[in-house]
C-alpha positions in Angstrom: -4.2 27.5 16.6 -7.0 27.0 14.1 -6.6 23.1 14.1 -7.1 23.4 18.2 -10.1 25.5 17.6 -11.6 23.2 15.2 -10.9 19.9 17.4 -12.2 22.0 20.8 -15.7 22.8 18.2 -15.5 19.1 17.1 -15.8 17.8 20.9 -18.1 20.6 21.7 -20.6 19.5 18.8 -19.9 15.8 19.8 -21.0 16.4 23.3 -24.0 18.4 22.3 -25.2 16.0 19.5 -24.8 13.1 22.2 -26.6 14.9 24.9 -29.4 15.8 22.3 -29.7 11.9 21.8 -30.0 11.1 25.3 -32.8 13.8 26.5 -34.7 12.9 22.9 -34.7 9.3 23.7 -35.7 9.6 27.4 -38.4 11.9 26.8 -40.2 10.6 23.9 -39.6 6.5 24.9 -41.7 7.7 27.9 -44.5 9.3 25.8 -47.5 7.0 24.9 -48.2 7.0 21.0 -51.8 7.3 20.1 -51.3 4.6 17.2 -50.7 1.9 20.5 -48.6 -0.1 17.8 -45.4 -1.7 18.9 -41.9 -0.5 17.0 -42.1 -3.7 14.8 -45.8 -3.5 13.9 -45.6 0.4 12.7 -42.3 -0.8 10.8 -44.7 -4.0 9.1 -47.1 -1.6 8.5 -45.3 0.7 6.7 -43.0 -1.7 4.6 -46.6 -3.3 3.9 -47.7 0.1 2.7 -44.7 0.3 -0.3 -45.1 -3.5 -1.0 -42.2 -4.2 0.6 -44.0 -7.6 1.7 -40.7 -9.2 1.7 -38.7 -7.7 4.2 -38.6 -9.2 7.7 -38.8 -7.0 10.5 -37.0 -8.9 13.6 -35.3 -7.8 16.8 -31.7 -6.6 16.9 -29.1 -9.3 18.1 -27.3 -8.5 21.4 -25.9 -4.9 21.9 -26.5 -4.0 17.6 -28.5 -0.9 17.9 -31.7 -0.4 15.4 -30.4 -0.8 11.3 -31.3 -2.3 8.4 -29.4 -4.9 6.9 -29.6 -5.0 3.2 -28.0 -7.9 2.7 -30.3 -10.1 4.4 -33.4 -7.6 3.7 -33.5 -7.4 7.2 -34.9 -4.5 9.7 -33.6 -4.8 13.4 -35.0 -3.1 16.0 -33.4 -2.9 19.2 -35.5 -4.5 22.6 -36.8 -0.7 23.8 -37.8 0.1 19.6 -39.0 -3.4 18.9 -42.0 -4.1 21.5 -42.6 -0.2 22.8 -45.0 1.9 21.8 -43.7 4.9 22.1 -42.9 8.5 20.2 -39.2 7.1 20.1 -39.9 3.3 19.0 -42.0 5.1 16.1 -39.3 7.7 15.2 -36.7 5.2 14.7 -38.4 2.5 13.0 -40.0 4.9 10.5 -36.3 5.9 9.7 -35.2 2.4 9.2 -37.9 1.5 7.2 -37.2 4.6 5.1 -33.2 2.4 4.4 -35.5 -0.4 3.7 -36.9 1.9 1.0 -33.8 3.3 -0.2 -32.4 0.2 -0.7 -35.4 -0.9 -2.9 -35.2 2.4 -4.9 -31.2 1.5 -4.9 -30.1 5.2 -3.4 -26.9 5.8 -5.0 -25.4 6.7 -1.7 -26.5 4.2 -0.1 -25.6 1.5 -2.5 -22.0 3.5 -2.1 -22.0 2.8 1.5 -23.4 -0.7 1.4 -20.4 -1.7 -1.0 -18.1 -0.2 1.6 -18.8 -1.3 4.4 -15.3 -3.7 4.3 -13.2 -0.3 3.4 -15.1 1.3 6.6 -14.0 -1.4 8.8 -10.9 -1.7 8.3 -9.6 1.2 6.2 -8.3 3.5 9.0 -5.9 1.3 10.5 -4.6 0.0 7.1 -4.5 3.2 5.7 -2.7 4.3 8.9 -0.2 1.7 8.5 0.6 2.3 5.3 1.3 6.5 5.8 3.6 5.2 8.5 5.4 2.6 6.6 5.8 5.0 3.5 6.9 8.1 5.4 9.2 5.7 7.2 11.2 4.9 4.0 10.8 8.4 2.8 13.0 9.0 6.2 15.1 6.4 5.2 15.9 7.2 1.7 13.6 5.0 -0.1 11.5 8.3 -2.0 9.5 6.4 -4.9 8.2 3.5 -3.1 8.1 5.4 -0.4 6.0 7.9 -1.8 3.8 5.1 -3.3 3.0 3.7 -0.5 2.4 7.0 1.5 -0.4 8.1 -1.5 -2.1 4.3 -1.2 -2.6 5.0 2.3 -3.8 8.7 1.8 -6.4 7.0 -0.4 -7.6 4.1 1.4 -7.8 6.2 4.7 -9.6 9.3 2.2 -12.5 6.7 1.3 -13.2 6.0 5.2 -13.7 10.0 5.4 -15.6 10.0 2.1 -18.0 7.2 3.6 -18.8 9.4 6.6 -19.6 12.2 4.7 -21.9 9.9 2.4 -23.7 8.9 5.2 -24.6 12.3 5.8 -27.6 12.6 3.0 -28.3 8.6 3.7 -29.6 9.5 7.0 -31.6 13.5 6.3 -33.3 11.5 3.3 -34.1 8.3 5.7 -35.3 11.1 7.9 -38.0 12.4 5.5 -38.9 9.6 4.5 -40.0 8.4 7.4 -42.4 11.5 8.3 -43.7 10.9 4.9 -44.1 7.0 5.6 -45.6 7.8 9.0 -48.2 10.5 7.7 -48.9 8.1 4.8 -49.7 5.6 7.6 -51.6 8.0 9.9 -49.4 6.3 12.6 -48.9 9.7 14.2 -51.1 13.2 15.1 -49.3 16.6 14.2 -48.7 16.7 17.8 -46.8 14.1 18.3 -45.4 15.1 15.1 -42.8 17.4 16.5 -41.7 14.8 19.0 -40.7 12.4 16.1 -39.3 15.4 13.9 -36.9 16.4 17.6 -36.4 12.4 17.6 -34.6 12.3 14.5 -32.9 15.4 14.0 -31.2 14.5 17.3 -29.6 11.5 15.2 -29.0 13.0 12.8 -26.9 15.9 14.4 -24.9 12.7 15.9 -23.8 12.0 12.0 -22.9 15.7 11.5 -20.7 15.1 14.4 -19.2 11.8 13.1 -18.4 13.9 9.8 -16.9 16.7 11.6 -14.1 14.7 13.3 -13.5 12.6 10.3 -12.7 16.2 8.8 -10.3 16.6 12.3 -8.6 13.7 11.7 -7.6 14.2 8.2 -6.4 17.4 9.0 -4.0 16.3 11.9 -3.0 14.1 9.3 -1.3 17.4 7.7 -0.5 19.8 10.7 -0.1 18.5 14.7 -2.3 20.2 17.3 0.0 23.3 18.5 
C-alpha cells in the first residue's frame, strides 16, 4: 500500500509540474518584455557580459528543445525562445546561459552529468537486462554468476537514478544564475521579474518530478505495486 501511494503522489506531482509548464509558457510567451531583445540576443548579451565571447548562440535543430551543448560550446534555443521577445524567451535563455556558465566554472555536477550522458541513454534498459538475466540464473541454480550479474545491473541502472537526482542542483543553480545574469544585464524590471522567477520554477518542479519517479522505479524494483 505505501508503494501505491507513492506512485499515485508521483503521477499527481507529474501532472501538476507539467500543467505548471504549460500555463507558465502560455502566459509569459505572450507577454511583451521591455528589453525588446530576441531570445538569442539577451543570451549574446549575457554570455558577452562573463566573456564568454566564444560560445555560439544558434537555433535548436528539429524538435531538440532549448540546451546547452558543452561539447560543441553551443546554446540552442528552440524557434518560439530563439526570435521572441518575450517573458518566456528571456526566462529560458537566461537559464541556459547560466549551463554555459557552469560549464566554464566546470560545476562538478554538471561535469558529472556531462560525462554521463552515454550511462543515461542507455543504462536503463541494460541495466534492466542484466537484473533479468541474473535473477534468471539465480532461478535456475546458477547463484554466484548469477548474483554477479544481478549487482552489475543494480549498479548500472543505480547511476541512471543517481544522474536524475544530479540534475536536480544543475538546474536550481542554472536558475539563479540566470536572475543574477538578467539583473546584471538590466534585461528585465522587478515586475517582470516575478514572471521569469514563475517561468523557471515551473521547470524546475518538472525535474523534481523526473527525480520522484526515478525514486518509484527503483523501488518497484524491490516490492510490486499491491
Amino acid at each position: 500500500m505505501p508503494l501505491l501511494i507513492f506512485y499515485l503522489a508521483t503521477v499527481a506531482l507529474t501532472t501538476w509540474a507539467q500543467s505548471k509548464v504549460t500555463r507558465a509558457t502560455a502566459q509569459y510567451s505572450a507577454i511583451p518584455s521591455r528589453a525588446s531583445l530576441a531570445g538569442h540576443e539577451a543570451a549574446r548579451r549575457m554570455l558577452d557580459s562573463v566573456g564568454l565571447f566564444q560560445i555560439r548562440v544558434a537555433p535548436s535543430p528539429g524538435m531538440l528543445p532549448d540546451h546547452y551543448d558543452p561539447r560543441n560550446r553551443e546554446l540552442r534555443l528552440s524557434g518560439n525562445v530563439y526570435g521572441e521577445s518575450s517573458i518566456y524567451s528571456l526566462a529560458v535563455a537566461a537559464h541556459e546561459t547560466g549551463h554555459a556558465v557552469q560549464h566554464a566554472i566546470r560545476h562538478p555536477f554538471l561535469i558529472f552529468r556531462t560525462a554521463m550522458i552515454p550511462v543515461s541513454r542507455y543504462g536503463p534498459g541494460i541495466g534492466y537486462v542484466l537484473m533479468l538475466v541474473g535473477g534468471g540464473m539465480l532461478i535456475a541454480g546458477i547463484g554466484s554468476l548469477g548474483l554477479r550479474i544481478t549487482l552489475a545491473g543494480a549498479l548500472v541502472y543505480a547511476l541512471t537514478i543517481a544522474l536524475t537526482f544530479a540534475s536536480l542542483p544543475i538546474e536550481f543553480n542554472a536558475s539563479g544564475r540566470a536572475i543574477t545574469l538578467l539583473d546584471a544585464n538590466k534585461l528585465v524590471s522587478s515586475e517582470e521579474r516575478d514572471g521569469i522567477k514563475k517561468v523557471l520554477n515551473a521547470a524546475a518542479l518538472t525535474y523534481v518530478a523526473a527525480a520522484a519517479t526515478s525514486l518509484f522505479n527503483v523501488l518497484r524494483l524491490f516490492r510490486p505495486i499491491r
